[in-house]
N, C-alpha and C positions, 0 to 999 in steps of 0.2 A: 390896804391891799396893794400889790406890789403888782399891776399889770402885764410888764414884760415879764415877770416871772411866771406868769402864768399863760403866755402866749408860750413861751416857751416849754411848755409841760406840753404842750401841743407839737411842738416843731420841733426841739432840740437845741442843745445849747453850747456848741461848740465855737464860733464866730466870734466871739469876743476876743478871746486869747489871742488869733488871729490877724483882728485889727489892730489889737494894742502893740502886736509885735512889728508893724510894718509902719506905725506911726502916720496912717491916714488921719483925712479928715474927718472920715465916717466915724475912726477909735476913738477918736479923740471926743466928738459928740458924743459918742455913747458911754465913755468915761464919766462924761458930765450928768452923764444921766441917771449913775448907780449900775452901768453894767446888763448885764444879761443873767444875774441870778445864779451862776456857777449849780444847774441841778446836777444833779446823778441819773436823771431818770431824761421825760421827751421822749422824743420818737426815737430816739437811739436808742432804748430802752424797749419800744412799744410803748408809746406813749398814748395818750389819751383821744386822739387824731383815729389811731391805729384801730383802739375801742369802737368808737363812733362807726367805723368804715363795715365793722361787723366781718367774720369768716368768710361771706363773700365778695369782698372786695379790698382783704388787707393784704397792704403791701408793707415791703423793708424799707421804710422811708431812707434808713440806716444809709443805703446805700446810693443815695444818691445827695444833691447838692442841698437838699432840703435838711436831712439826716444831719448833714455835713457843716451847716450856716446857722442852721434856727430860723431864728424874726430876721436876721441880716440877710441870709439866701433868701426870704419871702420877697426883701426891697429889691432885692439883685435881680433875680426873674423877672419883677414888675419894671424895673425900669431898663431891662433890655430890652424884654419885647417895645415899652415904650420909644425908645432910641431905634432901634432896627422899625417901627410904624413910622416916625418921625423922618428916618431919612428914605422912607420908600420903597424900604426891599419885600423882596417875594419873602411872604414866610415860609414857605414852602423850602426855602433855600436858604433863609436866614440864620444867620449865626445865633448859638445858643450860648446861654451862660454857663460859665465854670467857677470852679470853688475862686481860680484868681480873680472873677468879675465881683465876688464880695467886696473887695478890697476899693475896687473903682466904682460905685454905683451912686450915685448923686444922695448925699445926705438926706437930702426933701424925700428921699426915698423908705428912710428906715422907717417902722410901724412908729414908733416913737417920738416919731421929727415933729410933729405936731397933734392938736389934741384932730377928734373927730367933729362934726359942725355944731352937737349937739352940746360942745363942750369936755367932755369925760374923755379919758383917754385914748385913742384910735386902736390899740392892741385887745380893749374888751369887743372892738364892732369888730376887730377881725377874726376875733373865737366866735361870736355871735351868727357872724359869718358860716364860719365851720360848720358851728352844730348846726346852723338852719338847712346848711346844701345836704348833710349827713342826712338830717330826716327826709331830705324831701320825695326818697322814694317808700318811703313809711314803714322800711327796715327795723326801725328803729321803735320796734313795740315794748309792753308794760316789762313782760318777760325780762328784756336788753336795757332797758330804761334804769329797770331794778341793780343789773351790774354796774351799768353806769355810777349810778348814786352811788354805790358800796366800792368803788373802784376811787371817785375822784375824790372818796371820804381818806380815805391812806394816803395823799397826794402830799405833799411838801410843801402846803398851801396856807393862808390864817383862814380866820371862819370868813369871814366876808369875801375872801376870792370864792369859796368852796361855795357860800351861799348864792354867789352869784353867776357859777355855772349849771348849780341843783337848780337855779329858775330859767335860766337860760336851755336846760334841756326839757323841762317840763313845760312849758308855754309852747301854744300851736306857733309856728312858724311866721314871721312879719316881715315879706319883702322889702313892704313899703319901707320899714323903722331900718333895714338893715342897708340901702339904699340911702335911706338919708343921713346915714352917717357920713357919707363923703361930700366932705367941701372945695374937694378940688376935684379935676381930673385923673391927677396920679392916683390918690387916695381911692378915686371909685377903678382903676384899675387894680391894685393892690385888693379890695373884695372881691372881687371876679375873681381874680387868681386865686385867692385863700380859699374861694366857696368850690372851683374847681377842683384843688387838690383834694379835699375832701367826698369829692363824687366823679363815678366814668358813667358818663353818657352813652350807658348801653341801652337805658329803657325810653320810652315817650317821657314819663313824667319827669325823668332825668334833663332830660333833652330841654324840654319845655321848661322845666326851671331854669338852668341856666343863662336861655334865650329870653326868657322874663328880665332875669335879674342885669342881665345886659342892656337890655333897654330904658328898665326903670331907670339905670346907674349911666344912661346918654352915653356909652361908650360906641364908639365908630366901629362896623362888622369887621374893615380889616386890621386896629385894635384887636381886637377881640381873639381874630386867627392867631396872632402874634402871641398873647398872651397863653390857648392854648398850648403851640407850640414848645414856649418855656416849660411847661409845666409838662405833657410828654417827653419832652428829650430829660428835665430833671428829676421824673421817678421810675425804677428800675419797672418792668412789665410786672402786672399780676401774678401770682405765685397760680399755677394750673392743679 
């Protein structure tokens, strides 16, 4: 199983070409790493994110930095807001990331810089992540479940990615497991964000998730603001 390949079936996968062409430090890790998967498909596509999110709350990831980055935008978001918490500013006023912030975002940063605590790759807990914030307002019934399956069976994936999203969507939801996958700080910011993009905190149980998973994952409240903020200012509004 090719993990960034398949966080990217989630995100999109244009960031690599990117870095390679500007000769960071970020490219050049990721070089070492096999890349980003070169898909056709992700959220530039409608990707799989898109599915999950259901008709009432899909958005054109396409269009903004996520669309734009892939797994590289995911690090770049998480480690702004991280830097803008670190030096003190309002978030409310705080600078957001742009497509140029992929380029500069601290390597420790990419899903892929290290594994997760449990050992296995960090790119599976941040899809785990996803589907877990996606069901958690229970959208995501037998009916939607069935697309799912028949959706991420066509996907550009081998069996054992596939198999291990068909469980990953079918198991009731595991804060705790999805929280303990971070062994750092950055790492438990990078799920909050990923579980974020995947859910708007319109409902109570919306709400209450999130502020669960923030706590379980020890992140700081004005963290947390910061990290919303990234993630507002980088997906276009809801289609009405």
């Amino acid at each position: 199983m090719d993990p960034t390949k398949l966080l990217e079936q989630f995100l999109g996968d244009n960031a690599q070409g990117m870095l390679q062409q500007t000769g960071s430090k970020a490219g050049q890790i990721m070089d070492r790493m096999g890349g980003l998967g070169g898909l056709a498909g992700g959220a530039a596509a409608g990707g799989l994110l898109t599915l999950l999110l259901g008709n009432k709350k899909a958005r054109k990831m396409a269009g903004g930095i996520v669309g734009y980055g892939g797994a590289a935008a995911l690090g770049a978001l998480a480690y702004k807001a991280y830097e803008n918490w670190r030096q003190g500013q309002n978030a409310a006023s705080a600078p957001v990331a742009t497509p140029s912030d992929i380029q500069q975002a601290d390597p420790a940063f990419l899903p892929a810089a290290r594994p997760a605590a449990n050992g296995q790759p960090f790119e599976l807990a941040l899809v785990c992540a996803m589907i877990g914030a996606a069901k958690a307002d229970g959208h995501v019934d037998g009916t939607e479940q069935k697309l799912l399956f028949e959706q991420v069976d066509k996907l550009d994936l081998d069996a054992e990615a596939k198999a291990f999203v068909f469980d990953a969507l079918a198991k009731p939801i595991d804060m705790a497991e999805i929280a303990a996958a971070a062994q750092s700080q950055e790492q438990a910011a990078e799920l909050y964000l990923a579980s974020r993009l995947a859910i708007d905190p319109d409902q109570a149980a919306e709400k209450a998730y999130l502020e669960a998973l923030a706590h379980r994952l020890k992140l700081p409240a004005e963290l947390v603001t910061h990290l919303d903020r990234q993630v507002l200012a980088a997906l276009p509004a809801p289609a009405t």
